[in-house]
N, C-alpha and C positions, 0 to 999 in steps of 0.2 A: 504494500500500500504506500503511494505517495506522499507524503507529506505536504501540509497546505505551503503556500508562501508565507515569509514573515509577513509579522501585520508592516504593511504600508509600503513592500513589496509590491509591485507591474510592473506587469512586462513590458515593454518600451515598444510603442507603435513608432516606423519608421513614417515620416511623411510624403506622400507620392512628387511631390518635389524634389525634395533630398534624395530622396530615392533614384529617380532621373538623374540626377545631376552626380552621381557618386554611380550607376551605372557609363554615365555618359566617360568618365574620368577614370576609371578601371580599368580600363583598356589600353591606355594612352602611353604608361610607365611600360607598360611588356611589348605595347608594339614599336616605341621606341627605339628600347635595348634588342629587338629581334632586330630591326632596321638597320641598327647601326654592329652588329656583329655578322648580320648577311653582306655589309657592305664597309668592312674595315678599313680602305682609302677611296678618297676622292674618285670618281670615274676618268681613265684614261681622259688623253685630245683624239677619239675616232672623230674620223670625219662626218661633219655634218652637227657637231656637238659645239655649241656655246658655254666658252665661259660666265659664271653669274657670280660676284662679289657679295657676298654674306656679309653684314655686320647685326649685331647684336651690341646694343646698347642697355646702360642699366643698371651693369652688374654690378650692385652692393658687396658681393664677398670674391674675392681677387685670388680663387682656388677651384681647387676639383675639372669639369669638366662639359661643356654643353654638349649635350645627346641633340643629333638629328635627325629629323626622316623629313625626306621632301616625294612629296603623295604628288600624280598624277589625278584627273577628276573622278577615274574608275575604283583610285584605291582609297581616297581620303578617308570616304566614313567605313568602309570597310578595314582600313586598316592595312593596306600591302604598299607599301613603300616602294619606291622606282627607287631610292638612295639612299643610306644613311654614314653618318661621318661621328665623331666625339673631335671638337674643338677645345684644344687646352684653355684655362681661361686664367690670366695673367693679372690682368688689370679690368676698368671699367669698364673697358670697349674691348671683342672679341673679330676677328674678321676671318673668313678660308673663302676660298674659291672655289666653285661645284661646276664640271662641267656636264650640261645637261643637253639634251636634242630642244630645238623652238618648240615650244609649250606652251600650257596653261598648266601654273603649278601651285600648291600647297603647302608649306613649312608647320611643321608641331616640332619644339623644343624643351627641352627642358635644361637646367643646371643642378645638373650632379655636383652638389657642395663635397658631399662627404667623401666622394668619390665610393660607392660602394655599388654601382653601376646599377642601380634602381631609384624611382622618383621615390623621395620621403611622401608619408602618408601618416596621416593624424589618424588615431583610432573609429574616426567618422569615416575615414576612405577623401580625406579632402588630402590635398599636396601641401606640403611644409616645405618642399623646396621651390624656386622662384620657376613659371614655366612661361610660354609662349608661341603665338602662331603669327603666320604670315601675316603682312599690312599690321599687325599688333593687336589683331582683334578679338576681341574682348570673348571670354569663356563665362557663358551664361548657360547655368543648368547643364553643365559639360563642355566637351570641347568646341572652340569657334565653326561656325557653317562653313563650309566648302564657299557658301556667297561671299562672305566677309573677310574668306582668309586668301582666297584666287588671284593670282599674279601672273603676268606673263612674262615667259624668257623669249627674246626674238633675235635679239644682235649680240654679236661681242659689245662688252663693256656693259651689261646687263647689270644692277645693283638693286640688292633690297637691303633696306634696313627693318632691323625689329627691335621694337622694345619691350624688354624682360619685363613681365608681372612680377610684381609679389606673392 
């Protein structure tokens, strides 16, 4: 036989919000680090590949490591990655070159403080380390739309800059 709960024990209803938003955000830390271990340097110069100038702007702690995966429109919400790279991170400002084919493309980052090659995660499922998408847009109830995060690479000298969340 079970025993009741102590008195003034319940059980904690999640809210379909947080819920959403912490599924949306679940994903994002494992498809990262898969991203960036299927793709441990930058993509050769084949022809027909543009270079793109990454900068990452922001960065409060001048350690560890930005994880990235750069999504095409087929993989974004799905999760499969055309690239991913780990940018040493030095100072405030972090910059690599990615060469990519003319696109329409996607950036999800994060900074690996600890360096322990996974995003920190509060007991909520929320991130504790600083993260980020393309254009810098904003993650509401999960990760930013494929709308708000869509860039295009078209010429050499191609540049985006991003800035790091909290």
């Amino acid at each position: 036989m079970r025993s009741p709960e102590p008195y003034g024990v319940h059980k904690m209803k999640r809210l379909p919000i947080l819920s959403n938003f912490l599924a949306g955000l679940a994903f994002v830390p494992a498809a990262l680090i898969a991203a960036v271990l299927a793709f441990p340097q930058a993509a050769s110069a084949d022809t027909g590949k543009v270079p793109l100038t990454l900068t990452v702007t922001d960065i409060a702690e001048h350690k560890g490591a930005l994880m990235v995966a750069v999504y095409d429109a087929a993989g974004y919400d799905g999760d499969k990655a055309v690239t991913g790279l780990a940018v040493p991170v030095t100072g405030a400002t972090a910059s690599t070159t990615i060469e990519l084919p003319p696109g329409t493309y996607g950036i999800k980052l994060f900074h690996d403080v600890d360096g322990d090659g996974k995003m920190g995660m509060n007991p909520f499922g929320m991130p504790t380390e600083p993260y980020a998408f393309s254009n810098s847009a904003p993650a509401q109830f999960g990760p930013a739309k494929w709308d708000a995060a869509k860039f295009d690479v078209a010429a050499p000298g191609a540049a985006h800059t991003i800035k790091l969340q909290k």
